[in-house]
C-alpha positions in Angstrom: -10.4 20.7 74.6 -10.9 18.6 77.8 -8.4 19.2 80.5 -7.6 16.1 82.3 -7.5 17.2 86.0 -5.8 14.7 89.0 -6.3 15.6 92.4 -3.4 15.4 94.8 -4.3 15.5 98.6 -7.7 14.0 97.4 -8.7 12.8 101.0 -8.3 16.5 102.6 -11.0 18.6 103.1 -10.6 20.7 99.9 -9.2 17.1 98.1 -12.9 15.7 98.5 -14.4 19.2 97.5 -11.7 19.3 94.4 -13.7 16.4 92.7 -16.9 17.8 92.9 -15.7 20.7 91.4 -13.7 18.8 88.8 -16.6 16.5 87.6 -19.3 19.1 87.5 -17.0 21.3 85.0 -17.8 20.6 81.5 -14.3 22.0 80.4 -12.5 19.4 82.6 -12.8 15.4 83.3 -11.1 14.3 86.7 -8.7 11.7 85.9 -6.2 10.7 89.2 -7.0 11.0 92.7 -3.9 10.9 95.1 -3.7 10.1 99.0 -1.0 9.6 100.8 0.8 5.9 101.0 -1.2 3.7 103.7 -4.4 5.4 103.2 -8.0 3.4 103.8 -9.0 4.8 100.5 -6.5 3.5 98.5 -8.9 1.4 95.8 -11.6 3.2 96.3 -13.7 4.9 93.5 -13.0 8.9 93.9 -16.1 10.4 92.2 -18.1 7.9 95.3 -15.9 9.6 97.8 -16.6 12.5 96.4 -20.0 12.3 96.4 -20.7 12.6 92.7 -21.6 9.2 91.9 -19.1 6.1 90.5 -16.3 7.9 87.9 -14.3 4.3 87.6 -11.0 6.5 88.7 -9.3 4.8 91.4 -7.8 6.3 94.2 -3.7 6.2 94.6 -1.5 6.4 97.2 1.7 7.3 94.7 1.4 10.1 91.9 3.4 7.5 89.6 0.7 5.6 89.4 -1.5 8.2 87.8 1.7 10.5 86.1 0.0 9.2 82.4 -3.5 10.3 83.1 -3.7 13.6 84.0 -2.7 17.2 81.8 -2.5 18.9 85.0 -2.3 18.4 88.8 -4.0 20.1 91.4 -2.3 20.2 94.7 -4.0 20.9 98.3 -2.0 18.4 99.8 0.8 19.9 102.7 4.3 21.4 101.7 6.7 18.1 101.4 4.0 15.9 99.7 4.0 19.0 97.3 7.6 19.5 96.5 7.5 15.9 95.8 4.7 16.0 93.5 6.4 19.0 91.5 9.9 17.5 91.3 7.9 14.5 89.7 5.4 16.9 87.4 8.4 18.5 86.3 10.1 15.6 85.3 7.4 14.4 83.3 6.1 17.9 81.7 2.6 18.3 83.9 1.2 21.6 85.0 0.6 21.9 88.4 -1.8 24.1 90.1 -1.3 24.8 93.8 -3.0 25.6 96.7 -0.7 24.4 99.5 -0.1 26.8 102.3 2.5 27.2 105.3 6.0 26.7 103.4 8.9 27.5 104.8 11.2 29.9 102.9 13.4 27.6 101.7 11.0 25.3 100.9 9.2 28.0 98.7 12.4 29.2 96.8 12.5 25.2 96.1 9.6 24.9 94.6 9.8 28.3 92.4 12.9 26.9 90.9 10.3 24.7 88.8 8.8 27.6 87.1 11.7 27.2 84.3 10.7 23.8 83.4 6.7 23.5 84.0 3.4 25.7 84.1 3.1 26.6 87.9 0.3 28.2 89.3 0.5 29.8 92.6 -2.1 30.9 94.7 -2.8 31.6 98.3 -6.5 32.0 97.6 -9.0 30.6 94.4 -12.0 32.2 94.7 -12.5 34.6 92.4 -13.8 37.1 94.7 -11.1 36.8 97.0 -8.5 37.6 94.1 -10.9 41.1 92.9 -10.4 42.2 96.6 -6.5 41.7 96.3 -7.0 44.4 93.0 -9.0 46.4 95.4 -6.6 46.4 98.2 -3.8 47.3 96.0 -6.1 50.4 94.2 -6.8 51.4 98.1 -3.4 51.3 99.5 -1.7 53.6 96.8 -5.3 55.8 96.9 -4.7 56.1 101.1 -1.1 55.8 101.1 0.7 56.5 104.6 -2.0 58.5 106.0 -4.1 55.1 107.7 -3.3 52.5 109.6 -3.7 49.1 108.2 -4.9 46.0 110.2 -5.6 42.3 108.5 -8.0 40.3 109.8 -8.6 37.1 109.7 -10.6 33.4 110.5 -10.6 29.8 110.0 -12.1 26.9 111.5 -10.4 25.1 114.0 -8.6 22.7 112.4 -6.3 24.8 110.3 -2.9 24.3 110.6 -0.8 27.3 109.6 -1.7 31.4 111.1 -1.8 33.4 109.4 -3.6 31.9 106.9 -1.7 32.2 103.4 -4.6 34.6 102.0 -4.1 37.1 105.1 -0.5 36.5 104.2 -0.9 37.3 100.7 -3.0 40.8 101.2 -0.4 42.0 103.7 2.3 41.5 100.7 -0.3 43.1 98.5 -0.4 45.9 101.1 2.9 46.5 101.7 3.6 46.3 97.5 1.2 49.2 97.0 2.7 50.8 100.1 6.2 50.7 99.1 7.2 48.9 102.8 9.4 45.6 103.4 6.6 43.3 104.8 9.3 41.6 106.7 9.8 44.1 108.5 6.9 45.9 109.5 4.5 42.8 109.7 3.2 42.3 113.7 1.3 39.1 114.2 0.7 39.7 118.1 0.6 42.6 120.8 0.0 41.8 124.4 1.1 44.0 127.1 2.1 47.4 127.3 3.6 48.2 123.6 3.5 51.9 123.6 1.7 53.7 120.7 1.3 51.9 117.1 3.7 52.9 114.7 2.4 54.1 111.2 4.2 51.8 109.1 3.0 48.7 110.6 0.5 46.1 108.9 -1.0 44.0 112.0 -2.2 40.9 111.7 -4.8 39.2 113.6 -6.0 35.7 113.8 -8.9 33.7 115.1 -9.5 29.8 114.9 -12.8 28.3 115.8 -16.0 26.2 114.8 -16.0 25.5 110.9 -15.7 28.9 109.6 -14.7 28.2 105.8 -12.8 31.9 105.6 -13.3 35.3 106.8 -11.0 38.0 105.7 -11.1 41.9 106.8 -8.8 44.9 105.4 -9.1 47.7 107.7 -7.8 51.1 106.3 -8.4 53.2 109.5 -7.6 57.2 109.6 -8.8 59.6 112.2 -12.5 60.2 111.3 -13.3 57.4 109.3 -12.8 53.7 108.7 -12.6 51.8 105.2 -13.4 48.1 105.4 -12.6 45.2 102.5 -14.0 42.2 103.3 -14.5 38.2 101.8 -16.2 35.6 103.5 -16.6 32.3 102.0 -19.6 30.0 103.2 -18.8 27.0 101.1 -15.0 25.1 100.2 -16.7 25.2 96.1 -15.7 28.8 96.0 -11.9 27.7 96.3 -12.4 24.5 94.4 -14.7 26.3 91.4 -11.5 28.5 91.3 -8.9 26.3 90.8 -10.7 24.2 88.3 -10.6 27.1 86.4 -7.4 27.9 87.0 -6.3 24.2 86.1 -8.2 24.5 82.4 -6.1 28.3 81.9 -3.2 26.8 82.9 -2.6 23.7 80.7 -2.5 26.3 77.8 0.5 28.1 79.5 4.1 27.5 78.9 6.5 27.3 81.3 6.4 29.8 83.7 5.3 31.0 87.3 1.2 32.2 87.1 -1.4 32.9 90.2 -5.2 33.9 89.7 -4.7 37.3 88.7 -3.1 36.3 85.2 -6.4 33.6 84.8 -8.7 36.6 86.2 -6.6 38.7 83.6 -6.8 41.4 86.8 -2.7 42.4 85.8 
């Protein structure tokens, strides 16, 4: 079976990335390409924006226009162009896959009410080795327990909007699962000053913007003596985009229901 794939956010970095991944699949056949309204692409072919040669689908600047096309949506778009994507997806029984970052909380309970009525896949991160070092961060954390400190480190080129990124985000709730803590309320995503000794319980974060630095990520389990150090660094946006082509072909097998890249790894 062919999974027809449509790309929401299609003019973004990853959107543009998204449909080399999608035609260079031989499970999956891109079918809808979405912009926002007003766009200068609006029209355009989306296999010659993205590089891959003429695919005769036409780029949209409204999901309606393309509702009939696809089997499931992929979504890197920004957190309101998403919520209105799902409400539609929903409405018309489409999975969607999504790879949106920086919702709020409300925003994010909004968009998990879907679950009970559509496929939706979740992930902070695609690639697949990014989602084997959330399994080891889980297996380290409950082997270390309480005895190390835990930092997250993370960067991005300089034009990403949210900090931390959702990744960093995601290991830090993966950390403090395995750790048996309330990230809430041990997270700290800044020191400056004179802040006294660091307390045990704590998962730092720290964040660094720059250049065009696809995504560096660093666990640091640190004890007195020695140092263990995860780390994932992506050189290329197809590792992300390979991923959640995959994740897209999984997924339009799937029932209602909330999923994220460990169920497609099968890492559970």
């Amino acid at each position: 079976m062919t999974t027809r794939i449509a790309i929401a956010g299609a003019a973004g970095r990853m959107g543009k990335v998204l449909i080399e991944a999608t035609s260079k699949n031989a499970a999956a056949i891109l079918s809808g390409a979405i912009v926002r309204p007003g766009s200068t692409l609006i029209g355009a072919d989306a296999g010659e924006f993205g590089g891959v040669g003429k695919l005769d689908v036409k780029i949209v600047g409204d999901i309606a226009e393309a509702i009939h096309q696809f089997d499931v949506l992929i979504d890197f778009s920004s957190p309101v162009a998403t919520l209105a994507n799902v409400k539609i997806c929903a409405a018309h029984n489409k999975a969607i896959v999504i790879g949106t970052t920086g919702f709020s909380e409300a925003e994010k309970t909004k968009l998990l009410s879907y679950q009970t009525q559509i496929p939706l896949l979740l992930s902070a991160n695609f690639s697949t080795g990014v989602n084997l070092c959330f399994k080891l961060l889980d297996i380290a954390a409950r082997v270390l327990g309480d005895e190390y400190d835990v930092e997250v480190y993370e960067a991005h080129h300089r034009h990403k909007l949210d900090s931390p990124s959702g990744t960093a985000v995601r290991m830090g709730e993966v950390l403090a699962h395995a750790l048996d803590r309330d990230l809430q309320q041990v997270a700290v995503y800044g020191r400056e000053g004179q802040i006294g000794a660091r307390p045990r319980d704590t998962i730092g974060f720290a964040t660094v913007r720059g250049g065009d630095v696809v995504g560096d990520h660093t666990v640091m389990f640190m004890a007195d003596g020695e140092r263990l150090e995860i780390t994932h660094k992506a050189t290329s946006r197809l590792a992300f985009a390979n991923g959640a082509v995959r994740a897209a072909i999984w997924l339009q097998e799937q029932k209602s229901g909330l999923f994220d890249m460990q169920d497609v790894l099968r890492l559970r």
